[in-house]
Backbone as CSV, one residue per row, in Angstrom:
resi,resn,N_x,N_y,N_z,CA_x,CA_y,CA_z,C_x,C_y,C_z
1,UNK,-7.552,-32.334,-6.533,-6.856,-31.140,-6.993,-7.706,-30.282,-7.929
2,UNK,-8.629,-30.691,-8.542,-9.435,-30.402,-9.710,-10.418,-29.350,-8.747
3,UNK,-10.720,-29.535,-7.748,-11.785,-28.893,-7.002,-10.919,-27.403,-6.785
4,UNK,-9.729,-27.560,-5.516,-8.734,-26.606,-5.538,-8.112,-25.976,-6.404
5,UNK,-7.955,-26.215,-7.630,-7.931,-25.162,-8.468,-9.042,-24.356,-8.806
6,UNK,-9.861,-24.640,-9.192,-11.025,-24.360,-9.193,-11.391,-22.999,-8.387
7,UNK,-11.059,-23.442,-7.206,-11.080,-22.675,-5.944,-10.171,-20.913,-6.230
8,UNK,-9.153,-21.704,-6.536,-7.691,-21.285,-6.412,-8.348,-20.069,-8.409
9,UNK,-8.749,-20.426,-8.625,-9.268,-20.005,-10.254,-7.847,-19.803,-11.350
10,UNK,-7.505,-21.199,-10.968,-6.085,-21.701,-11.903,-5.752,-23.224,-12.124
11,UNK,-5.592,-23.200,-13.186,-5.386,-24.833,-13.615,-3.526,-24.912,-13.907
12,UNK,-3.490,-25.417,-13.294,-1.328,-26.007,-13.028,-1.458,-26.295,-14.107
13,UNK,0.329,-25.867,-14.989,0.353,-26.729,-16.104,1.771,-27.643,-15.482
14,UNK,2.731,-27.487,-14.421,3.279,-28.423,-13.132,2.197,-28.658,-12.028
15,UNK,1.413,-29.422,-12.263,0.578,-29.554,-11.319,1.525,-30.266,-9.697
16,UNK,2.746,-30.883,-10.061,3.582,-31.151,-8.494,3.834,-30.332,-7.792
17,UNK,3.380,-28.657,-8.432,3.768,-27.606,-7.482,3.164,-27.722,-6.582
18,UNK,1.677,-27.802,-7.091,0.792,-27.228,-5.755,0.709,-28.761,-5.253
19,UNK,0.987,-29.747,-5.146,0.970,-30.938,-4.200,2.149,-30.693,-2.949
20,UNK,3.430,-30.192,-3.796,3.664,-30.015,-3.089,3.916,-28.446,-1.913
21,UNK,3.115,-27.535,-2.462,2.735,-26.554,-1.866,1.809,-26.882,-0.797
22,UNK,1.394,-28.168,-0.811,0.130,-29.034,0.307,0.743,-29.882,1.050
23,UNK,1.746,-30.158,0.962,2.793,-31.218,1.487,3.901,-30.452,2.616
24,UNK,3.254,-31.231,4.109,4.176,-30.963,5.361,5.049,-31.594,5.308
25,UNK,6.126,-30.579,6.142,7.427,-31.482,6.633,6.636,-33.148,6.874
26,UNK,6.152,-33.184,8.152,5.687,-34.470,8.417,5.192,-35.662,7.399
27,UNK,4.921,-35.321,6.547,4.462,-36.286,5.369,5.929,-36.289,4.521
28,UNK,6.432,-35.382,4.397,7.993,-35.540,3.525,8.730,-36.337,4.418
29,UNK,8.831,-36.182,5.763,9.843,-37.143,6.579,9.006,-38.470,6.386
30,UNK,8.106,-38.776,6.751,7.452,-40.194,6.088,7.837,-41.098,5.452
31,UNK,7.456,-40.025,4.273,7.947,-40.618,3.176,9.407,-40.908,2.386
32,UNK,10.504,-40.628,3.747,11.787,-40.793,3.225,12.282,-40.042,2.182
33,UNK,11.768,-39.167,1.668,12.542,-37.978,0.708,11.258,-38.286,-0.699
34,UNK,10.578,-39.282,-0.778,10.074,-39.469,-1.826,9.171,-38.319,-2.018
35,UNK,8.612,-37.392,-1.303,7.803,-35.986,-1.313,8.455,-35.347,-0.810
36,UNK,8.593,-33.842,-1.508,9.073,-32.725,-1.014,8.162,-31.653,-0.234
37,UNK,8.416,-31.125,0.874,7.576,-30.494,1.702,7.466,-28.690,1.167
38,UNK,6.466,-28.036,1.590,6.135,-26.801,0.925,7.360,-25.693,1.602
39,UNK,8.372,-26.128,2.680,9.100,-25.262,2.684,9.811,-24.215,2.641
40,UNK,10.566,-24.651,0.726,11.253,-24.222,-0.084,10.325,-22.872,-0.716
41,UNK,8.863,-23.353,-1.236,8.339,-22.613,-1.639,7.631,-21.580,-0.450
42,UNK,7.548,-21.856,0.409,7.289,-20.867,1.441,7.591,-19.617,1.519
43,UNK,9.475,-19.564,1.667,10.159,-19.105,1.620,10.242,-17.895,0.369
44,UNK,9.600,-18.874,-0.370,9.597,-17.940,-2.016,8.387,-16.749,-1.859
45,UNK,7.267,-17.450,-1.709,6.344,-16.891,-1.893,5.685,-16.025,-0.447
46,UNK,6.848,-15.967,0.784,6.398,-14.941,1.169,6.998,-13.596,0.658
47,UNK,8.310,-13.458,0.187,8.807,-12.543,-0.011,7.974,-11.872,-1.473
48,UNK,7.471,-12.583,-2.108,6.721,-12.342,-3.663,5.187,-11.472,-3.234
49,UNK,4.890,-12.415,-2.068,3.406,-11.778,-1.121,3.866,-10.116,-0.760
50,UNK,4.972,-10.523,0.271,5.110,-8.565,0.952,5.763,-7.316,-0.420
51,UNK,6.474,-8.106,-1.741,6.258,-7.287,-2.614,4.840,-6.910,-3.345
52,UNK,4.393,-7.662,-3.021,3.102,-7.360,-3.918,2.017,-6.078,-2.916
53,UNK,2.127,-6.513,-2.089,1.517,-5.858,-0.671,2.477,-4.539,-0.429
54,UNK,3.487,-4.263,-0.701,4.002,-2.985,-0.745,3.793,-2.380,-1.793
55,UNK,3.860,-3.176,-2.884,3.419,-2.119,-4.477,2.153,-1.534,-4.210
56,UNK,1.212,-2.530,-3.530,-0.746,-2.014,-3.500,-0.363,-1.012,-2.573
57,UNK,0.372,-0.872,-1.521,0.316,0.095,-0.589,0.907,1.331,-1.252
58,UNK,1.888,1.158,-1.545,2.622,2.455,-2.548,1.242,3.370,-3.052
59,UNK,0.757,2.015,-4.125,-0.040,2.734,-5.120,-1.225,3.593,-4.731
60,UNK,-1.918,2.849,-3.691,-3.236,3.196,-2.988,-3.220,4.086,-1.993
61,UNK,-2.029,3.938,-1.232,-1.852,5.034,0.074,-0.560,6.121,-0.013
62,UNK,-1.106,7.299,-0.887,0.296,7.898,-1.572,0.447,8.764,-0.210
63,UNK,-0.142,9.141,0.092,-0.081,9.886,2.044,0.715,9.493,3.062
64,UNK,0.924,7.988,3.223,1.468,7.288,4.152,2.918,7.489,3.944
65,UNK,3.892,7.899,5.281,5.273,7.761,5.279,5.307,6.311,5.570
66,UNK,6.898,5.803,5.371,7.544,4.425,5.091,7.005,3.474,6.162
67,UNK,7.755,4.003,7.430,7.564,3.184,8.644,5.725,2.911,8.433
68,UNK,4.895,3.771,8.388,3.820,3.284,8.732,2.937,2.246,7.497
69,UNK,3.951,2.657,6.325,3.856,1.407,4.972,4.546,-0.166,5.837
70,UNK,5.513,0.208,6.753,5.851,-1.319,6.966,5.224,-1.826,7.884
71,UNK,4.494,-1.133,8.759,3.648,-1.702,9.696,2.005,-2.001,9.149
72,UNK,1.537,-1.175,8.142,0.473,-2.199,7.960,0.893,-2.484,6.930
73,UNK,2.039,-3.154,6.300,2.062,-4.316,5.136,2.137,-5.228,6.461
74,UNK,3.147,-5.536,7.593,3.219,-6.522,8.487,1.828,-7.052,8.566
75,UNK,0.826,-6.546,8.777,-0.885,-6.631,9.387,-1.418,-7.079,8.148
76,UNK,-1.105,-6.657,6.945,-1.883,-7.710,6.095,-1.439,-8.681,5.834
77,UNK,-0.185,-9.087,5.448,0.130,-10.439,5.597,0.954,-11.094,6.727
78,UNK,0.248,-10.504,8.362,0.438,-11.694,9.017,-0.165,-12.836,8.718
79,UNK,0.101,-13.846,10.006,-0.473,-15.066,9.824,-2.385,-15.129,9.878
80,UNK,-2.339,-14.406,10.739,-4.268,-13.940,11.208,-4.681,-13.813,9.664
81,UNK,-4.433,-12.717,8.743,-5.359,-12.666,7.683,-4.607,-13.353,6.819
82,UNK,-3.311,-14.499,6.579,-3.112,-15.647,6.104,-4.353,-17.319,6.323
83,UNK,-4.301,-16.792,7.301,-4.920,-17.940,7.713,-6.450,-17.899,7.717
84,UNK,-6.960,-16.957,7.566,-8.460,-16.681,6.728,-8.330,-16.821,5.515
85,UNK,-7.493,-16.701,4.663,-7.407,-16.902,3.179,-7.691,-18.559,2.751
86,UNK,-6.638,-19.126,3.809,-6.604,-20.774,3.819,-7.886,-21.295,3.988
87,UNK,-8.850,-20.565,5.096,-9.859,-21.227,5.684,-10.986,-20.969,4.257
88,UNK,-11.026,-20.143,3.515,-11.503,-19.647,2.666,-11.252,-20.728,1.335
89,UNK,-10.462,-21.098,1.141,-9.697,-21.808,0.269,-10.387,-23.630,0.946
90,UNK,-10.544,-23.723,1.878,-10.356,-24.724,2.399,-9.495,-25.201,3.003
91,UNK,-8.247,-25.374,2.366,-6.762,-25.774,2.396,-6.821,-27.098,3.216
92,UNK,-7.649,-26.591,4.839,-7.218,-27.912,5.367,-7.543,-29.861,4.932
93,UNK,-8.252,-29.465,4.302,-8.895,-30.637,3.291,-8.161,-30.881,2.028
94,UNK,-7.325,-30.443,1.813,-6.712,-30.683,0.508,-5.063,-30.947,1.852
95,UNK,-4.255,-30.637,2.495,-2.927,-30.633,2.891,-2.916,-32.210,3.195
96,UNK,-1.340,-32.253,2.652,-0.486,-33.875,3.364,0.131,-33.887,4.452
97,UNK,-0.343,-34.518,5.578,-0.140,-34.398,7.121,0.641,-35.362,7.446
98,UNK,1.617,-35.999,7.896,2.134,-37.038,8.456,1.332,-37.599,9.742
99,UNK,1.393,-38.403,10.277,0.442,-39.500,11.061,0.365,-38.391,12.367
100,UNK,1.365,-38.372,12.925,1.501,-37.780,14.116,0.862,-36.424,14.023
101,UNK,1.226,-35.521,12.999,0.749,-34.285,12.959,-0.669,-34.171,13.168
102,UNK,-1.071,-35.200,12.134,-2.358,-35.172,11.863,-3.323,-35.476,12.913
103,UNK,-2.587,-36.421,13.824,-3.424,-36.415,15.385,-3.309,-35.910,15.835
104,UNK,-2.663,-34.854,16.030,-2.737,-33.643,17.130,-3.185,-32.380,16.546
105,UNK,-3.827,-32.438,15.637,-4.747,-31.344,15.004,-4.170,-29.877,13.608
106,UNK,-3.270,-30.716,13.259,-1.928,-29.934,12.037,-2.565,-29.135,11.443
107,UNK,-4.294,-30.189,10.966,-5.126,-29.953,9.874,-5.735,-28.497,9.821
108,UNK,-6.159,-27.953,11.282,-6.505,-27.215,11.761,-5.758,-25.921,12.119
109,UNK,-4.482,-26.245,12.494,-3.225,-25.233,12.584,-3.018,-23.665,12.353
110,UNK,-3.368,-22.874,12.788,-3.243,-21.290,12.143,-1.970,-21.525,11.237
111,UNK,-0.957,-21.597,12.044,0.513,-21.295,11.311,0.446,-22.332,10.357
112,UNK,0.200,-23.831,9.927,0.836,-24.213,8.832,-0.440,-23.907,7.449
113,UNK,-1.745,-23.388,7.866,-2.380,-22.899,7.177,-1.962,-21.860,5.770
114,UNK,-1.339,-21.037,7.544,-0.792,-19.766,6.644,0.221,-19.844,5.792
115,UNK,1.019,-20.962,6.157,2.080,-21.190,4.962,2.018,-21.795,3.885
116,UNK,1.097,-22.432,4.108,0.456,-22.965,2.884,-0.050,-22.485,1.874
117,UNK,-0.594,-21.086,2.265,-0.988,-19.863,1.416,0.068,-19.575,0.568
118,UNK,1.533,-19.114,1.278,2.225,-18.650,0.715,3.212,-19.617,-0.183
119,UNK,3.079,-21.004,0.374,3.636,-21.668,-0.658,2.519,-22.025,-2.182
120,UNK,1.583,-22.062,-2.027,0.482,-21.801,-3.103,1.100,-20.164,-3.699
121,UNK,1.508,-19.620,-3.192,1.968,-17.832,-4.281,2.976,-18.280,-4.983
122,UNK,4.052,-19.232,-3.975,5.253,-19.329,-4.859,4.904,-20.321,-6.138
123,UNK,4.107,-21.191,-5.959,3.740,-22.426,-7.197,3.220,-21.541,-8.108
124,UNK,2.043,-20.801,-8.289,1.801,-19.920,-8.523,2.401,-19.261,-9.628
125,UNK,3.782,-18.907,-9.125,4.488,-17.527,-9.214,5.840,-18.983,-10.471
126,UNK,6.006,-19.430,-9.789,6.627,-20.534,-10.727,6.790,-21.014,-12.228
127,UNK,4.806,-21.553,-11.706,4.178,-22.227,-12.750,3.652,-21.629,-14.005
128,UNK,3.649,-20.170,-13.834,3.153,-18.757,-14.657,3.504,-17.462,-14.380
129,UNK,4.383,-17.355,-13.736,4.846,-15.977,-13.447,4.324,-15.050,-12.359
130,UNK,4.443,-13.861,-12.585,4.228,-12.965,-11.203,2.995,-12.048,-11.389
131,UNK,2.211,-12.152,-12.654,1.107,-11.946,-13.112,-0.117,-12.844,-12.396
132,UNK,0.306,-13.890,-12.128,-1.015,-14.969,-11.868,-0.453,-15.054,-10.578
133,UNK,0.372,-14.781,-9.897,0.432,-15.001,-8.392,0.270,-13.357,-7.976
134,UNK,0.537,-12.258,-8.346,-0.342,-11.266,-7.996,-2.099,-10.967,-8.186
135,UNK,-2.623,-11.728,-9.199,-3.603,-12.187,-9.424,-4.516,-12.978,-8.001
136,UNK,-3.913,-13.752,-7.498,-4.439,-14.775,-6.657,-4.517,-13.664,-5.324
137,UNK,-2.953,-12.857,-4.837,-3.014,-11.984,-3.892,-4.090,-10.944,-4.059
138,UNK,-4.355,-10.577,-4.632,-5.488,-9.465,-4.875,-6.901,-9.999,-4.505
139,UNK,-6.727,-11.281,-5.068,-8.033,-11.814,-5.358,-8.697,-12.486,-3.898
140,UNK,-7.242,-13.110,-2.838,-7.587,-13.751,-2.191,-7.190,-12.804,-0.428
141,UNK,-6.065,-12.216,-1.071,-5.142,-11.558,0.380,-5.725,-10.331,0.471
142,UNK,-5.077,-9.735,-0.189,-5.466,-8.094,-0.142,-7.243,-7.864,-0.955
143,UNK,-7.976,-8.557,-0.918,-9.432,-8.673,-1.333,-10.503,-7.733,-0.503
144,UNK,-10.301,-7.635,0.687,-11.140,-7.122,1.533,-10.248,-5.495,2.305
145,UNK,-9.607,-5.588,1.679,-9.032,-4.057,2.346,-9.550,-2.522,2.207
146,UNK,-9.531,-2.307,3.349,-10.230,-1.060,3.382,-8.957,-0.067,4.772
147,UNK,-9.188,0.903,3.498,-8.124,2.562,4.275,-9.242,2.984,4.976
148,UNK,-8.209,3.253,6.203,-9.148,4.481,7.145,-8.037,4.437,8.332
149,UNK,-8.830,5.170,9.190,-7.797,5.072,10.627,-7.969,3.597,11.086
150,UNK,-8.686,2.735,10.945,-8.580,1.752,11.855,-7.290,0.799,10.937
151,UNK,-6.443,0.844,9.454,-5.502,0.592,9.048,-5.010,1.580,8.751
152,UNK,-3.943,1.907,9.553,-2.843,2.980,9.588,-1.936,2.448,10.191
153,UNK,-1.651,0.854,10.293,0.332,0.555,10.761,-0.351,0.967,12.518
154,UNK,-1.032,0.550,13.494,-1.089,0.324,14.528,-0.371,0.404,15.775
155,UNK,-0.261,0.671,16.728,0.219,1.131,18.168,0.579,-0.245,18.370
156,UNK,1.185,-1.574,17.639,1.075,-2.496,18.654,1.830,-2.746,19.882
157,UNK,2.629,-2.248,20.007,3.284,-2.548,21.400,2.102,-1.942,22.550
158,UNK,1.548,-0.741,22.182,0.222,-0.506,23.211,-0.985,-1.666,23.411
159,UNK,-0.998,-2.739,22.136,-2.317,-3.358,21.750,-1.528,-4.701,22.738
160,UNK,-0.323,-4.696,22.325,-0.196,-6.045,23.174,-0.212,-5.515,25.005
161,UNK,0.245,-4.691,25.191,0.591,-4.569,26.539,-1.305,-4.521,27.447
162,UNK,-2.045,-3.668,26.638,-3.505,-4.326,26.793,-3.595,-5.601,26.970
163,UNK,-3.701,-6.355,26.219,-4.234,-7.415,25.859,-3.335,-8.486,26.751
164,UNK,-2.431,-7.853,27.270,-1.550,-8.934,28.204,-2.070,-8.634,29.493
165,UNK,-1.655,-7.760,29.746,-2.297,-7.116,31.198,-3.822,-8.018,31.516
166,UNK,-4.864,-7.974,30.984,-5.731,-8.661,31.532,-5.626,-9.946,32.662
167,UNK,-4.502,-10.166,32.613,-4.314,-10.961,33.766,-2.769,-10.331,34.301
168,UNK,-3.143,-11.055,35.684,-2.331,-10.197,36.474,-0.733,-10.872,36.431
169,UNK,0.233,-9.941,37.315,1.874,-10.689,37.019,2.445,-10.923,35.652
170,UNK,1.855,-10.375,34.639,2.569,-10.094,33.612,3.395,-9.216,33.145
171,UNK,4.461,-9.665,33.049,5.513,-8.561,32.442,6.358,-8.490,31.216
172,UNK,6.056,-7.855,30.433,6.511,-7.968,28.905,8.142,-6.655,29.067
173,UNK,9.123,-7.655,28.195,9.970,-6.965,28.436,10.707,-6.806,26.414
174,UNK,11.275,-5.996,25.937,12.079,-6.231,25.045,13.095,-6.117,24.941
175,UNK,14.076,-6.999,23.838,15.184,-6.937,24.369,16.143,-7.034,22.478
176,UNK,16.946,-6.179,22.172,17.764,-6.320,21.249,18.451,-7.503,20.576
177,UNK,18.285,-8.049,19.458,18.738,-9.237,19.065,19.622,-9.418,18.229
178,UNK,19.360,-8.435,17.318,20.428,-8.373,15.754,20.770,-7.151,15.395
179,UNK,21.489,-6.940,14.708,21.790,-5.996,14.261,22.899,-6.027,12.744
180,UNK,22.282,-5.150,11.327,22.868,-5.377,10.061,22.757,-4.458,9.439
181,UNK,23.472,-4.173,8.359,23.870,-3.781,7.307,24.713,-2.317,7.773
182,UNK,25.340,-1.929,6.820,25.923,-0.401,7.052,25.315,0.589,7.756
183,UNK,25.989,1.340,8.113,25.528,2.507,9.458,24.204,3.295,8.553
184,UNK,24.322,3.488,7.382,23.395,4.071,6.609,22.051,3.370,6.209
185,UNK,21.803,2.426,6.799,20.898,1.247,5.814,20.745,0.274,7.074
186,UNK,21.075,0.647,8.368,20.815,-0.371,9.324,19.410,-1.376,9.589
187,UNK,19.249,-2.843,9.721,18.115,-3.062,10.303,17.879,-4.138,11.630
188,UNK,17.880,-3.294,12.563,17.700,-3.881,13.467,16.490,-5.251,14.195
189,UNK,16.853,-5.769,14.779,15.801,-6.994,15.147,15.938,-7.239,16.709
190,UNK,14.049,-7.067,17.240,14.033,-7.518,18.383,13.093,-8.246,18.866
191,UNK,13.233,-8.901,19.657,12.238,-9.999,20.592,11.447,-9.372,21.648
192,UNK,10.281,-9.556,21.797,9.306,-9.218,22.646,8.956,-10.580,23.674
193,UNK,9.289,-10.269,25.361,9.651,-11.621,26.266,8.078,-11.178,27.050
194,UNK,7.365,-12.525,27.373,5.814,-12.372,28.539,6.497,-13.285,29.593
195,UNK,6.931,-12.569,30.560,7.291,-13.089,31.717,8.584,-14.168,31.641
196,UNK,9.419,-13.524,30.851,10.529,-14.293,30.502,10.561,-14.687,29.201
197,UNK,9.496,-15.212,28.266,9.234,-16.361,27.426,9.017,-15.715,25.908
198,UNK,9.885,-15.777,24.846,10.124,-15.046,23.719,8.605,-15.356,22.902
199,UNK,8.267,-14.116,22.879,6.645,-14.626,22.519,6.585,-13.950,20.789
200,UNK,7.346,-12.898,20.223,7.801,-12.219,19.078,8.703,-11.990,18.957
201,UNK,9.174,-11.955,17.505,10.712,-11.257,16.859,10.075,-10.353,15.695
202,UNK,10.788,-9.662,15.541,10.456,-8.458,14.491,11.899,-7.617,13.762
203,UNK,11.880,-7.101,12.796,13.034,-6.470,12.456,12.706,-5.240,11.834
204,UNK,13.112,-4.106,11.963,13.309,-2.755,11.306,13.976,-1.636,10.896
205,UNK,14.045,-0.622,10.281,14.935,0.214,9.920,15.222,0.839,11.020
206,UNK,14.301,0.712,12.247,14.893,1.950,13.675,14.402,0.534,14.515
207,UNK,14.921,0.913,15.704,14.712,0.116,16.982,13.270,0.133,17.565
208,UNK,12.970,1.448,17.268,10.915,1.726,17.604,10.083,0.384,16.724
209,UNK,10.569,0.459,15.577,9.993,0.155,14.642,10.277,-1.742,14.991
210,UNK,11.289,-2.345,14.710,11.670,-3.438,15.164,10.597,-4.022,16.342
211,UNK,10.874,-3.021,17.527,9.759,-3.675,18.661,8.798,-3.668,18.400
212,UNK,8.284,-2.388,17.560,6.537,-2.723,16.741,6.156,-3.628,16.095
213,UNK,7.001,-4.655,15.183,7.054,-5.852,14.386,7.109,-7.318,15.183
214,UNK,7.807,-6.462,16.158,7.622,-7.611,17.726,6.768,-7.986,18.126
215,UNK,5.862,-6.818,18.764,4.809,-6.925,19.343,3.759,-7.351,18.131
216,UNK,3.502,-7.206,17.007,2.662,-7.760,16.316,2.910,-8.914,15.671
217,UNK,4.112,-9.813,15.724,3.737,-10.933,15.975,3.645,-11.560,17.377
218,UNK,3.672,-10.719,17.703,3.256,-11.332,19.296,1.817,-11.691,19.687
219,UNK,1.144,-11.088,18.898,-0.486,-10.520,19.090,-1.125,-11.569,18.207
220,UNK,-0.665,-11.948,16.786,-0.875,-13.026,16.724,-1.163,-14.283,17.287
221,UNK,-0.494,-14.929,18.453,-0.632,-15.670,18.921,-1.519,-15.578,19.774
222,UNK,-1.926,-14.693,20.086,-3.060,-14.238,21.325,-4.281,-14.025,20.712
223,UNK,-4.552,-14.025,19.164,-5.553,-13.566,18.573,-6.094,-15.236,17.953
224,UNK,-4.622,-16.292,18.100,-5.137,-17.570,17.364,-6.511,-18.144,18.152
């Protein structure tokens, strides 16, 4: 742990956070409840991540209307530049894997990488407040960002339908899933299907926007 902080350029004064910010389901079921899995804090610290990532955007891109603030906050903290942060960090050398996971390559994992990131924001964010876990985002997430046209909130439903097409008999379809809040404040959510098979979900203030959140986690998976 002494190394990973280090890394991390923070010394725990709950150092069980970040163990268990390193700690999979699979090692918590193991262990019969005796470890708690990074979960809980997941949960925390993504929502602490896309505030922090909307304040930098606010501040830095005073030009940009909303929708195209929510499409590239989506792009910086997907899983893709989550999961460079981890690899950066190491992470996979420090995480608690359960037996099974761990043989089929967990260690390695884009997705539990990336959550691991974000449960490291919430320990973080816990253990010292929202000063030292915006600290770490700057330092580690939003570190390499650069404005221009090539980040401007992206065409993805065009990027996936490319990138699918390369092979033939593919057909991407979307399809409406949710729907909330008052007629004034609506946000809709939809799924993006490759030949039947729910490959993204996304949610937004308009239905355009929703399928755009679709398709870019969709692209994710095609980019792992």
């Amino acid at each position: 742990m002494d190394k990973l902080e280090e890394k991390i350029g923070y010394q725990f004064h709950d150092r069980s956070l970040l163990v268990t910010a390193l700690t999979h389901s699979s090692y918590a079921n193991e262990k019969h409840g005796e470890a708690q899995s990074y979960e809980r804090l997941e949960f925390l610290g993504d929502s602490i991540l896309g505030l922090v990532t909307a304040e930098f955007l606010y501040k830095h891109e005073p030009s940009l209307p909303e929708g195209r603030m929510t499409r590239l906050r989506a792009e910086l903290v997907c899983e893709t530049s989550l999961h460079k942060t981890a690899l950066t960090l190491g992470l996979g050398s420090y995480m608690r894997l359960g037996k099974g996971e761990e043989h089929t390559g967990g260690r390695e994992r884009p997705s539990i990488l990336a959550d691991m990131v974000e449960a490291i924001i919430a320990a973080l964010y816990l253990d010292s407040g929202m000063a030292e876990a915006r600290r770490f985002i700057m330092a580690r997430v939003l570190n390499d960002v650069q404005f221009g046209d090539s980040h401007r909130g992206g065409d993805y439903k065009t990027q996936l339908q490319e990138v699918v097409q390369r092979k033939s008999n593919q057909v991407i379809a979307y399809r409406q899933v949710g729907e909330t809040g008052p007629d004034h404040d609506k946000i809709f959510t939809f799924e993006v299907l490759i030949n039947g098979v729910v490959s993204g979900r996304g949610s937004g203030k308009t239905k355009k926007e929703a399928e755009q959140m679709a398709a870019c986690k969709a692209l994710e998976s095609y980019r792992e």
